[in-house]
C-alpha positions in Angstrom: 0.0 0.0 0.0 2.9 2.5 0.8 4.2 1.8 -2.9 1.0 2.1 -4.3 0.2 5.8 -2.8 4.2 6.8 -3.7 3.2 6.1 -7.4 -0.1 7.4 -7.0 1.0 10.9 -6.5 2.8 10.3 -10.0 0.1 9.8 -12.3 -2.5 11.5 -13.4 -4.8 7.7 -13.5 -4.7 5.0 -11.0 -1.9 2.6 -11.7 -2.7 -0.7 -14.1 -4.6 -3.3 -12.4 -5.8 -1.4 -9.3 -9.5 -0.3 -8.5 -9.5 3.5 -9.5 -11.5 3.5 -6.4 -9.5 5.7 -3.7 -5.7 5.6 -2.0 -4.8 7.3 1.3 -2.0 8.1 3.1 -1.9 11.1 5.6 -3.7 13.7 3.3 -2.5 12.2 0.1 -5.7 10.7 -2.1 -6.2 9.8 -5.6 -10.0 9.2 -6.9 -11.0 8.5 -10.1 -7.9 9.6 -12.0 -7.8 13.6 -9.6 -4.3 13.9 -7.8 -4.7 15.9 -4.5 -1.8 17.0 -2.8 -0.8 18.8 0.4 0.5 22.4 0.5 0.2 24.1 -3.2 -0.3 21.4 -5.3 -3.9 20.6 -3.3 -6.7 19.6 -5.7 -4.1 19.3 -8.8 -6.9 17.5 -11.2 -5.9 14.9 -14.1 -6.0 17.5 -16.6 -2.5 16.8 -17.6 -3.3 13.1 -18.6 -1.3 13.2 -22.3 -3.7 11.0 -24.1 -6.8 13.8 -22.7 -4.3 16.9 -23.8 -3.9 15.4 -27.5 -7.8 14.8 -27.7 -7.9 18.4 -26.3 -5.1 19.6 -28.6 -6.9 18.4 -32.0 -10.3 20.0 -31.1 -8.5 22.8 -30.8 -6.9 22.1 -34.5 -3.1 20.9 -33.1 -1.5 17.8 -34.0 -0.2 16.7 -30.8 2.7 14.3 -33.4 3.7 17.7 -35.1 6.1 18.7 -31.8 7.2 22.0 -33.8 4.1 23.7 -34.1 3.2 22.1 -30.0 6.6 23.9 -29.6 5.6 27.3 -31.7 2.4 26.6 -29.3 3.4 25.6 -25.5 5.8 29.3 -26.3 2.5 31.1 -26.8 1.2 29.7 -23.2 4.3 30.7 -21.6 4.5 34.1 -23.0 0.8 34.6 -21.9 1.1 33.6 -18.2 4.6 34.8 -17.2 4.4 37.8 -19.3 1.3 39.1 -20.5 -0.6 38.1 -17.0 2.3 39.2 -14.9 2.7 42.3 -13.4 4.2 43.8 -17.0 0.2 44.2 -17.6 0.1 46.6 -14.8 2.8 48.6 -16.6 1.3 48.4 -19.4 -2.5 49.5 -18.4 -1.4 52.0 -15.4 -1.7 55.8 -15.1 2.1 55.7 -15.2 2.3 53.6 -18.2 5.7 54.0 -20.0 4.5 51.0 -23.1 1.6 51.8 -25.4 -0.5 49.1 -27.2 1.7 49.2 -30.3 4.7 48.8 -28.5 3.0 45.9 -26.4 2.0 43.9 -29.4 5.6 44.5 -30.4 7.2 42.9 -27.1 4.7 40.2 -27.1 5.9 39.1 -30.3 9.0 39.7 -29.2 9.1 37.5 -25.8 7.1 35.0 -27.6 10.1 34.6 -30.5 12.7 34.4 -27.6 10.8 31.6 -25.9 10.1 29.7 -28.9 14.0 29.9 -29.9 14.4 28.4 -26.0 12.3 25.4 -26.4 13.3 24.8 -29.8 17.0 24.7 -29.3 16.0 22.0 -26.9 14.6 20.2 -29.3 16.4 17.1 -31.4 17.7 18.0 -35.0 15.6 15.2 -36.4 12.3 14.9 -36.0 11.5 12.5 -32.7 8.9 10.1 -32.8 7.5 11.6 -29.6 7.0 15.1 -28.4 8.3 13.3 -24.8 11.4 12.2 -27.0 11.9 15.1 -28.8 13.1 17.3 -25.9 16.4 16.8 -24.3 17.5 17.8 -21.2 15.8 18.4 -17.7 12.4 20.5 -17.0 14.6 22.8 -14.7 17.0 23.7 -17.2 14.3 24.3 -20.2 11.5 26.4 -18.3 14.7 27.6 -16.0 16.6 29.2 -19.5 13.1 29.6 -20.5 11.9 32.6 -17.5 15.4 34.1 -17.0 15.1 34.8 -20.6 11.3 36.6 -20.4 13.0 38.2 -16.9 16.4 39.4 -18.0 16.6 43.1 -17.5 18.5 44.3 -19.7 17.1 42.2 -22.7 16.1 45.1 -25.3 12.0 45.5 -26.3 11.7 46.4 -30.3 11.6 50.1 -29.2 15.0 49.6 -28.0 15.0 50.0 -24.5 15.6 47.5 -21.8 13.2 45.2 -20.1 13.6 47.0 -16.6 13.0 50.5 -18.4 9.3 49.9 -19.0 8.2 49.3 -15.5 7.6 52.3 -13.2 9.5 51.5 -10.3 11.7 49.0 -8.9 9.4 47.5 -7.0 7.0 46.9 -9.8 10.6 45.2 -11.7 11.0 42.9 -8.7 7.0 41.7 -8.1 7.8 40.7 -12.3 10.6 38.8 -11.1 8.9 37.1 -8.3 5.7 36.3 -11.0 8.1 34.9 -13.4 10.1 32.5 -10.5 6.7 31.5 -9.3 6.1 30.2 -12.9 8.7 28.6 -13.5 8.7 26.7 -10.0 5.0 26.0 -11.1 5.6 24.3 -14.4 8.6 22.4 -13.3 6.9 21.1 -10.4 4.5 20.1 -12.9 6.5 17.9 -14.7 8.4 16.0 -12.3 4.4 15.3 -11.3 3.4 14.3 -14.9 6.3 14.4 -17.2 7.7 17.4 -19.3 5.8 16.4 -22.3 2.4 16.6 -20.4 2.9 20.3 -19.1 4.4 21.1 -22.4 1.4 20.0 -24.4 -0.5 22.0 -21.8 0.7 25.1 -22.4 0.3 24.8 -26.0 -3.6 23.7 -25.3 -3.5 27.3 -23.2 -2.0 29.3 -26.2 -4.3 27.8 -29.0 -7.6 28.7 -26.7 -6.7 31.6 -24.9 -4.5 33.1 -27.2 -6.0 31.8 -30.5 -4.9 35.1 -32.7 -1.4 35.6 -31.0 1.4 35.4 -33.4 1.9 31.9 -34.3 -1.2 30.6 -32.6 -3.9 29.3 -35.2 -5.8 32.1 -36.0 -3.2 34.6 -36.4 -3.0 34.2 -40.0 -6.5 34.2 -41.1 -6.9 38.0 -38.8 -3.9 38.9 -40.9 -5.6 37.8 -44.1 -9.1 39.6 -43.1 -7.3 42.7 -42.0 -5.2 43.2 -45.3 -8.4 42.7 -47.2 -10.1 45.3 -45.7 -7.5 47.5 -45.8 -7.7 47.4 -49.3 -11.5 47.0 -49.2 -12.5 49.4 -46.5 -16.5 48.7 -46.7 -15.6 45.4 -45.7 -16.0 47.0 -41.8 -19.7 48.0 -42.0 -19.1 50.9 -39.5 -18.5 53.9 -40.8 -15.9 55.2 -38.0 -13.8 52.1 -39.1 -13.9 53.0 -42.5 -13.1 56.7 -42.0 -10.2 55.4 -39.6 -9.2 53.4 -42.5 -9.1 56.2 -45.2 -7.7 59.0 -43.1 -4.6 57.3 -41.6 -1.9 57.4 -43.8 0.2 54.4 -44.6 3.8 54.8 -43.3 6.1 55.6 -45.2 8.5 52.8 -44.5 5.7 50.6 -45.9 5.7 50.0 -49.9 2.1 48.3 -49.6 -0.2 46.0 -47.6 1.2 42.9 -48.9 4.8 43.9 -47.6 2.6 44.2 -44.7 1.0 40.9 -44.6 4.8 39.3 -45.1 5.8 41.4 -41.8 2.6 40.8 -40.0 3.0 37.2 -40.3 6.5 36.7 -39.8 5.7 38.8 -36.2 4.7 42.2 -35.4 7.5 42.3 -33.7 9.9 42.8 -37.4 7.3 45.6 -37.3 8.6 49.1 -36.9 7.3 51.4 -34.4 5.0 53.6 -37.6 3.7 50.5 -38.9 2.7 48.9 -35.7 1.0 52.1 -35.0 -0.7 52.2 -38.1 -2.0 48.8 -37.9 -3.5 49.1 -34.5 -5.3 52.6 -35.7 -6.4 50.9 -38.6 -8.1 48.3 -36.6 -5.9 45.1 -37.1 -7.0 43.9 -33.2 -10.8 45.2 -34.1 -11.3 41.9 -37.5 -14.4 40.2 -36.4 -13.3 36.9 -34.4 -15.7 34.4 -35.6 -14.1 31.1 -34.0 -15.7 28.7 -31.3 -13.7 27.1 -29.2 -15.1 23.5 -28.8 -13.6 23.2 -25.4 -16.1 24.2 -22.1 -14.8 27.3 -20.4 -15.2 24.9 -17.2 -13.0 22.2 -18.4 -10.4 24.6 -19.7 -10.7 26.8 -16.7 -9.6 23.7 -14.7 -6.6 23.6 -17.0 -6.1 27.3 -16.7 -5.7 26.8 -12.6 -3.3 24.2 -13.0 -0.9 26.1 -15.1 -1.1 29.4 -12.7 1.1 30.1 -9.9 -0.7 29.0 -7.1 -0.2 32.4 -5.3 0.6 35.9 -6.4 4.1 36.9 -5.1 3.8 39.1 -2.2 7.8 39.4 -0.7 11.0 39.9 -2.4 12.3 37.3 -5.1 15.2 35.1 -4.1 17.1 36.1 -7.2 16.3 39.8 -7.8 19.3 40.8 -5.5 21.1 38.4 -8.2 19.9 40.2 -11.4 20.7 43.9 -10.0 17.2 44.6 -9.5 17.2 46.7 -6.3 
């Protein structure tokens, strides 16, 4: 019974050829395939099951065999919850704010590019027969390289200023810090729990329904598409202040027409400059008409959601700040 309970904790299903019924010891139980642990980890559900991420993952249009575009994916979650829903969106919305929306779209491209050149340097020359095979080395070191990467400040944003530049204070550069530690201690937790290739696929399941028109995610390239057309076509938008919008703003100059637009849009607004990702936001490239549906409950995915959070907002000084220079 003491072996069974140690594996228990391990898997997200009972193990082979035991009743799925219930295990205890001390205030470790597994029922029906849900993992509840002590401390942080309490109520940690069997979301992370691989075989119930891949059905997930091809509702959702992603081919759990294809580990490049799970890759371009699981760097969409990341960028979403350790650095859009970090305290950067504070900076961003604030009285104080020193980052307007075109230069946020530009650094979430950005941040997003350098995560997906993390993960994918981790990733075997060939293609692997498994997304769990096609990853080398430890969870530590990938998520680890992974958040000191999105936290590094003194990395430069496409406007050319550092990371730590954008936030208002030092204090507001530190509670960042602490968000992004508490992420990566998440994940990596994660996957000693249920394997690297579970939290992984996870994340990309996060970035294809919560950020479905991100760069890279799957309908980025159709918004792209839409928003070109009605650039050229501006009745396309029905509302006359959008097509006024349309016909009064002037294309930049730097721009020699909306198909050298579509090229830089979809290779990431981030290649944009800082006129042309202006002009696309006052044109009303995050206004195109999001038609999708994501099969997907909000409960279910909600459950998912939790999982993937840090369990608690940082509230103290990170360990590593003093490390980094950020005092």
């Amino acid at each position: 019974m003491k072996l069974l309970v140690r594996t228990a904790q391990f898997c997200c299903v009972p193990p082979a050829g035991h009743e799925p019924a219930r295990w205890r010891k001390g205030d470790r139980l597994v029922i029906e395939g849900i993992v509840t642990l002590p401390g942080p980890r309490r109520g940690i559900p069997a979301v992370l099951a691989v075989e119930h991420l891949g059905e997930q993952g091809r509702q959702l249009g992603i081919d759990s065999d294809d580990y490049e575009a799970v890759l371009d994916l699981a760097a969409v979650g990341v960028a979403r919850l350790a650095w859009r829903d970090s305290p950067v969106e504070d900076w961003h919305a604030g009285p104080d704010s020193r980052i307007g929306d075109s230069e946020m779209m530009r650094a979430n491209a950005a941040t997003t590019r350098l995560i997906r050149g993390v993960l994918h340097r981790h990733g075997s020359a060939a293609a692997p027969p498994s997304l769990a095979r096609g990853l080398a080395g430890r969870p530590a070191e990938i998520f680890g390289e992974a958040c000191r990467v999105i936290a590094d400040p003194d990395r430069r944003v496409p406007d050319g200023r550092r990371l730590a530049d954008l936030a208002p204070d030092s204090i507001a550069v530190d509670l960042f810090f602490a968000h992004v530690e508490a992420c990566e201690k998440r994940w990596v937790d994660l996957a000693r729990f249920y394997g690297f290739a579970a939290v992984v696929l996870a994340l990309a399941v996060l970035g294809a329904r919560r950020c479905r028109y991100w760069w890279t995610a799957p309908g980025w390239p159709g918004m792209v598409d839409e928003f070109v057309r009605r650039l050229e076509d501006p009745a396309r938008w029905d509302d006359p202040t959008m097509i006024a919008a349309v016909r009064r703003v002037p294309r930049p100059p730097d721009l020699a027409d909306q198909e050298d637009l579509r090229r830089l849009l979809k290779a990431g607004p981030d290649l944009l400059s800082a006129a042309q990702a202006a002009y696309c936001l006052r044109t009303g490239l995050l206004a195109v008409p999001r038609t999708w549906v994501c099969p997907i409950g909000r409960g279910e995915f909600a459950r998912l959601t939790r999982v993937l959070e840090p369990t608690t907002r940082p509230h103290r000084r990170s360990r590593r700040a003093s490390l980094w220079g950020w005092s």
